[in-house]
MDAnalysis code that builds the backbone (N, CA, C; Angstrom):
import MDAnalysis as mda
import numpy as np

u = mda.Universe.empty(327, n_residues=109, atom_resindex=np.repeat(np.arange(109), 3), trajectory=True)
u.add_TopologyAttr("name", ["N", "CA", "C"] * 109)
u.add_TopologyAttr("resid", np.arange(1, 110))
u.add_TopologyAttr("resname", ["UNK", "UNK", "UNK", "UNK", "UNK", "UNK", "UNK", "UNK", "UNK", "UNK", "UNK", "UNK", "UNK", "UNK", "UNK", "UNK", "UNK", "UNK", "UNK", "UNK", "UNK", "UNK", "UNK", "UNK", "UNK", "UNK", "UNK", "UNK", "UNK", "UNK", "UNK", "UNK", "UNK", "UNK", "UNK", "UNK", "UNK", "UNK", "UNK", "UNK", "UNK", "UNK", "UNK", "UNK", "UNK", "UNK", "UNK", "UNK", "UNK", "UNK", "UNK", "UNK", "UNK", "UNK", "UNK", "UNK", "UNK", "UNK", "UNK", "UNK", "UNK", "UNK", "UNK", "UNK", "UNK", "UNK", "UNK", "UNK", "UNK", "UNK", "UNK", "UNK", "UNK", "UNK", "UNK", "UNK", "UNK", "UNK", "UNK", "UNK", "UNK", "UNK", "UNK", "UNK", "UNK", "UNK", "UNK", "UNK", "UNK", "UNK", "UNK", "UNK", "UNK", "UNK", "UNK", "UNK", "UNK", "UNK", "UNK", "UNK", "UNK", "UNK", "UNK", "UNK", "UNK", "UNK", "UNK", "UNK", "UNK"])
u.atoms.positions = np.array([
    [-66.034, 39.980, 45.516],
    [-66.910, 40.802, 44.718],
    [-68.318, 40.207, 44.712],
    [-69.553, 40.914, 44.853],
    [-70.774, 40.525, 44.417],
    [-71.403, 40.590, 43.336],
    [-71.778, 39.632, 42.733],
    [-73.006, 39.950, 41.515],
    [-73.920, 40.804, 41.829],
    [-74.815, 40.854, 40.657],
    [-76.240, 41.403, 41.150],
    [-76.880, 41.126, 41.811],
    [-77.423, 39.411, 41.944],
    [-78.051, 39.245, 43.355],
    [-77.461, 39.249, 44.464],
    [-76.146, 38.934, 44.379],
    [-75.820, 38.901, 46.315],
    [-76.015, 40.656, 46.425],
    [-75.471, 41.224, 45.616],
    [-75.508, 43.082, 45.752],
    [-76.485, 43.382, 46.204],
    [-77.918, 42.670, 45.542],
    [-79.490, 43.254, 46.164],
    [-79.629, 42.387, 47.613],
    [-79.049, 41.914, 47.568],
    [-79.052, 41.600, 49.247],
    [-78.604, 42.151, 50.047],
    [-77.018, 42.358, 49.965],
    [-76.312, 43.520, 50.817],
    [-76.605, 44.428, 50.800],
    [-77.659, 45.388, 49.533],
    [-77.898, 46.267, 49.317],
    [-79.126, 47.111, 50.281],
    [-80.280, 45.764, 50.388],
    [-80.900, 46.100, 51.422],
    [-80.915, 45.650, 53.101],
    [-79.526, 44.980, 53.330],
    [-78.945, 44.974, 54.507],
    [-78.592, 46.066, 55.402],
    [-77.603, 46.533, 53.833],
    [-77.301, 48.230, 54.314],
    [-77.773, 49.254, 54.880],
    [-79.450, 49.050, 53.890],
    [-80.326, 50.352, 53.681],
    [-80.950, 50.042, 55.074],
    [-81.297, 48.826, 55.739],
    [-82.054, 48.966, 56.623],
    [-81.038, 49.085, 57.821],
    [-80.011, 48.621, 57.510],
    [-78.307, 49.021, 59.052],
    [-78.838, 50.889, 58.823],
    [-78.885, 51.712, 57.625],
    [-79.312, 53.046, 57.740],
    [-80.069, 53.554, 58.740],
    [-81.308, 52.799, 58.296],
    [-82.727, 53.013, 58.870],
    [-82.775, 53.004, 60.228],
    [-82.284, 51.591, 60.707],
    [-82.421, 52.062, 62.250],
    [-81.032, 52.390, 63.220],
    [-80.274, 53.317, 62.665],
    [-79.228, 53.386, 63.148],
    [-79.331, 55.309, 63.270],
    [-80.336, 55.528, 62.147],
    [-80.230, 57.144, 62.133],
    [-80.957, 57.208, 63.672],
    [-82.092, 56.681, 63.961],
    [-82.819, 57.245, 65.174],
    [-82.176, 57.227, 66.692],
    [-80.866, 56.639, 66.238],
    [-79.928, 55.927, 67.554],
    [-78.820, 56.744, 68.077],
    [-78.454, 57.248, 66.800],
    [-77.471, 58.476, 66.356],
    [-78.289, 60.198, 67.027],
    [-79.320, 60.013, 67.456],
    [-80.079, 61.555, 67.815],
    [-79.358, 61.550, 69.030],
    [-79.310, 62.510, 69.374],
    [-78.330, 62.679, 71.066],
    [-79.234, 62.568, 71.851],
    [-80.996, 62.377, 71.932],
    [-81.637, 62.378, 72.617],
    [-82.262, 61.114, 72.968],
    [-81.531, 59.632, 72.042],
    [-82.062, 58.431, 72.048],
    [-81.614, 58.021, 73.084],
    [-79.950, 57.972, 73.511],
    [-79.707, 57.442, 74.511],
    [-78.146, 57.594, 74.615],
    [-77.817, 57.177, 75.505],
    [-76.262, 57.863, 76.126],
    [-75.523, 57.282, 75.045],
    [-74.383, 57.769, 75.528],
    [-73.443, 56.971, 74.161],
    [-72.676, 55.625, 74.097],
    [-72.990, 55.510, 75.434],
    [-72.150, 53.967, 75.515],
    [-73.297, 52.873, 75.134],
    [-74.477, 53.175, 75.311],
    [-75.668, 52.734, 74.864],
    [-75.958, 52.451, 72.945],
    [-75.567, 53.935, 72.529],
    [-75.687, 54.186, 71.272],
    [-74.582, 53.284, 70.633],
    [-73.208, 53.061, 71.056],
    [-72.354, 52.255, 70.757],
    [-72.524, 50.940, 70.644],
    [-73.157, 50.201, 71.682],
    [-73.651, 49.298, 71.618],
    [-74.317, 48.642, 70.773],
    [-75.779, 49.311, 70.838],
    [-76.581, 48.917, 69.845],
    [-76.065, 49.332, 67.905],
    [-75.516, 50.497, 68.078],
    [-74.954, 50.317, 66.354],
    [-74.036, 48.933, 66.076],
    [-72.949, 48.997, 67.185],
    [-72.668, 47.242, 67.118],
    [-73.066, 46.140, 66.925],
    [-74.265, 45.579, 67.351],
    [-75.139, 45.174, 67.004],
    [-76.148, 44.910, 65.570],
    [-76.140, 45.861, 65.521],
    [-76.576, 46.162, 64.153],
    [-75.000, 46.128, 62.492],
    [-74.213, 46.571, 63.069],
    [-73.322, 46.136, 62.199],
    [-72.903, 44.961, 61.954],
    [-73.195, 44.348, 63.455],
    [-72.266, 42.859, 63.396],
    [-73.687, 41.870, 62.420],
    [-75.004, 42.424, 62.430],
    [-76.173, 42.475, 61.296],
    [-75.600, 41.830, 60.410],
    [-75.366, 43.183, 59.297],
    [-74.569, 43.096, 58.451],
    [-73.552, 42.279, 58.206],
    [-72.620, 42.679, 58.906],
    [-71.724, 41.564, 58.486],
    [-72.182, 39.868, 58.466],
    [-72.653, 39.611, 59.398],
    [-73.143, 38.056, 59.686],
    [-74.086, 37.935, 58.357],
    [-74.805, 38.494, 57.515],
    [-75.276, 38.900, 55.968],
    [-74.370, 38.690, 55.363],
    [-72.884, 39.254, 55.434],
    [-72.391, 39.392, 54.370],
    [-71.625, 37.348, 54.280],
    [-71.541, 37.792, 55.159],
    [-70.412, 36.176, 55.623],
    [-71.079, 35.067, 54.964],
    [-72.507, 34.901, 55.634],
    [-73.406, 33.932, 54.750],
    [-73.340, 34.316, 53.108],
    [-73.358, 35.662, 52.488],
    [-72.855, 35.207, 50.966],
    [-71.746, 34.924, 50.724],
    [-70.627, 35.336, 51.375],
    [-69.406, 35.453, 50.604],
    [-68.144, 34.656, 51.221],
    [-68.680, 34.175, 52.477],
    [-67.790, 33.090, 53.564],
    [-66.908, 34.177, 54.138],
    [-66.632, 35.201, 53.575],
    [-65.816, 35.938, 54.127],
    [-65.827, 36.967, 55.541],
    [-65.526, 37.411, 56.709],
    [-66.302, 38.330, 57.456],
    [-65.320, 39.839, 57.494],
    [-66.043, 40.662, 57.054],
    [-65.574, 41.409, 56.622],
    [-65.497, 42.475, 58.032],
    [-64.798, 43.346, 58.491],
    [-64.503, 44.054, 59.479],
    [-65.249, 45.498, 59.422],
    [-65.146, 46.315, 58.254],
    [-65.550, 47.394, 57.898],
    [-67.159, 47.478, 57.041],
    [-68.227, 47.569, 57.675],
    [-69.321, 47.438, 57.113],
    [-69.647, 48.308, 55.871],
    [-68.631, 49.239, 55.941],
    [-68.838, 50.316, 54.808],
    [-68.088, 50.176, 53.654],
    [-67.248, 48.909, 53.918],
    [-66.293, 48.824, 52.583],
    [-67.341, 48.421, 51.692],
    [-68.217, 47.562, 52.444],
    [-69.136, 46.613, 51.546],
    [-69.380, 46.916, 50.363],
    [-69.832, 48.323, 50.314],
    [-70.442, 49.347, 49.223],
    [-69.402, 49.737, 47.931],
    [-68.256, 49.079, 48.188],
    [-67.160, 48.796, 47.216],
    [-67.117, 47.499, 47.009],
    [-67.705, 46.574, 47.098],
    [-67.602, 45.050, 46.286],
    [-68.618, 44.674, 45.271],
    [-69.219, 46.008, 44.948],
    [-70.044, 45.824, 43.696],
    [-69.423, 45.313, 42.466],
    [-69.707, 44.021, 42.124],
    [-68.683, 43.958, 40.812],
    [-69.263, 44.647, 39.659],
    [-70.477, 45.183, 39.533],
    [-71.228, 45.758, 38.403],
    [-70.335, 47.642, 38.247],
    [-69.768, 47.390, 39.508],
    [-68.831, 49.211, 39.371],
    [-67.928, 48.976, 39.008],
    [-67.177, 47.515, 38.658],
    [-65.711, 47.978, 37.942],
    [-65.807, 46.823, 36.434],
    [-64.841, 47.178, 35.849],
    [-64.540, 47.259, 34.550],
    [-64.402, 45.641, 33.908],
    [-64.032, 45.175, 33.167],
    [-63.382, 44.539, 32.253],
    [-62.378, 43.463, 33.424],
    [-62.142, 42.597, 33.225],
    [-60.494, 42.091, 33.392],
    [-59.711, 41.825, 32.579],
    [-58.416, 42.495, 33.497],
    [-57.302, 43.013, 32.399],
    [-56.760, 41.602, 31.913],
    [-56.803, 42.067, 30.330],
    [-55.800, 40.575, 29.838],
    [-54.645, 39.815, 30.040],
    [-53.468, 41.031, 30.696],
    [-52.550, 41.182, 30.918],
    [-51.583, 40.815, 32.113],
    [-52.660, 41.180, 33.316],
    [-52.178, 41.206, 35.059],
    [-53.371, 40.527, 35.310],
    [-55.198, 40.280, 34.569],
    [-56.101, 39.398, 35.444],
    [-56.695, 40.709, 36.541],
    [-56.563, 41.823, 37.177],
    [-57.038, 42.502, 37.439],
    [-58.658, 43.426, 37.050],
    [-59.120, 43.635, 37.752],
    [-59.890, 44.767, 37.105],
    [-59.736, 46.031, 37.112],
    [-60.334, 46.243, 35.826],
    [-60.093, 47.591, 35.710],
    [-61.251, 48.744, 36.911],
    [-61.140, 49.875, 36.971],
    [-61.411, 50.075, 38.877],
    [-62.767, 50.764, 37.578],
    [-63.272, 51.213, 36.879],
    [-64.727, 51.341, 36.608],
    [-64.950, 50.721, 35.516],
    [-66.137, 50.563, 34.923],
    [-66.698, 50.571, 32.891],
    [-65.948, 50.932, 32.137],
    [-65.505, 52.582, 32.566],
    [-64.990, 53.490, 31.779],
    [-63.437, 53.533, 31.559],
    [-63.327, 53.270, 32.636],
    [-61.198, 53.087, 32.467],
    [-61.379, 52.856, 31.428],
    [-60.218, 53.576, 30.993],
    [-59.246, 53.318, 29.690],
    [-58.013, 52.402, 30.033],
    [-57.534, 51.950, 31.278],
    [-56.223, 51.414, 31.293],
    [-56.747, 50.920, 32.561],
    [-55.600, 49.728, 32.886],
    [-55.250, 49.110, 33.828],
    [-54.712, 49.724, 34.674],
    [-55.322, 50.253, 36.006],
    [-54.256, 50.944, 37.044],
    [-53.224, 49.752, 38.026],
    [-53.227, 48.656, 37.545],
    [-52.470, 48.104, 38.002],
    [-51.476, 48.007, 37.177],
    [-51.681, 47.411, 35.434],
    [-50.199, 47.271, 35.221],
    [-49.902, 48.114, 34.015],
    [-51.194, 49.014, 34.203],
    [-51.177, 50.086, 33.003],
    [-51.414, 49.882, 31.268],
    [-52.039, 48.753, 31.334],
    [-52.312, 48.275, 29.772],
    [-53.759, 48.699, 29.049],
    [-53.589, 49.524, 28.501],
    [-54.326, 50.786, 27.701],
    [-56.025, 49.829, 27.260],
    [-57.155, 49.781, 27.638],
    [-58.424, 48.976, 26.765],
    [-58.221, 49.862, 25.277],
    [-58.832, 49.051, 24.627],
    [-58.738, 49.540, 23.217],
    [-60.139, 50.262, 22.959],
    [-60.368, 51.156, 22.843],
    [-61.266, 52.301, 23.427],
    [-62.254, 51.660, 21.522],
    [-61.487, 51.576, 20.529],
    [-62.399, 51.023, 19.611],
    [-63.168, 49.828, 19.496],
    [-62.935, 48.662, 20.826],
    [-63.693, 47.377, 20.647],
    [-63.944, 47.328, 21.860],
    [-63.349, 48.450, 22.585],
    [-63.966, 48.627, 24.436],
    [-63.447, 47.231, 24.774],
    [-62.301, 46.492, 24.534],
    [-62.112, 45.318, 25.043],
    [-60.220, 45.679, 26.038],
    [-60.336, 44.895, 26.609],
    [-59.101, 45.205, 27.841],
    [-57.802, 44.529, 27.328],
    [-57.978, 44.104, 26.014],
    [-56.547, 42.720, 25.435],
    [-56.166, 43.893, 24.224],
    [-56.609, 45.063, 23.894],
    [-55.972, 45.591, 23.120],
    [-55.878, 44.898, 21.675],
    [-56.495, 43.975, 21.047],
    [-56.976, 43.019, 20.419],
    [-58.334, 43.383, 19.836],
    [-59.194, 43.294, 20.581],
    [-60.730, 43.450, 19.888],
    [-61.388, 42.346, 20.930],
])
């Protein structure tokens, strides 16, 4: 998972893997074994970004955009999980209800 700063890093890793990947993607930039190439390139970008924050190398450049830890919830008191947004009401892992009056995940306060 990333904090906020590693997030604003990956964040504009991403945006610029966008940037020059749309003009590559036109059918008129260049053949496709060409176009393959160079998006490769540019992903393996990214990832070599991500690795330096997180040691990890991640395969799918688009999962990335799911390791925001600021998008999911609480950890559950119960299983240690998180809850999958803010808003959950429950643990989809082991189903243990947040207490919607102290917004806390121990059902407690």
């Amino acid at each position: 998972m990333l904090d906020e700063q590693e997030w604003e890093r990956m964040a504009s890793a991403l945006s610029d893997f966008e940037q020059k990947v749309k003009p590559i993607k036109h059918p008129a930039a260049c053949d496709h074994a060409e176009a393959q190439r160079l998006v490769g390139e540019l992903e393996r970008e990214v990832s070599d970004r991500y690795f330096e924050i997180t040691g990890y190398r991640e395969t799918n450049i688009h999962a990335i955009r799911h390791h925001r830890l600021a998008d999911f919830g609480p950890e559950c008191s119960r299983c240690g999980h998180l809850f999958r947004t803010p808003q959950a009401g429950f643990c989809a892992n082991c189903g243990l209800k947040k207490n919607l009056t102290t917004d806390s995940a121990d059902g407690h306060g």
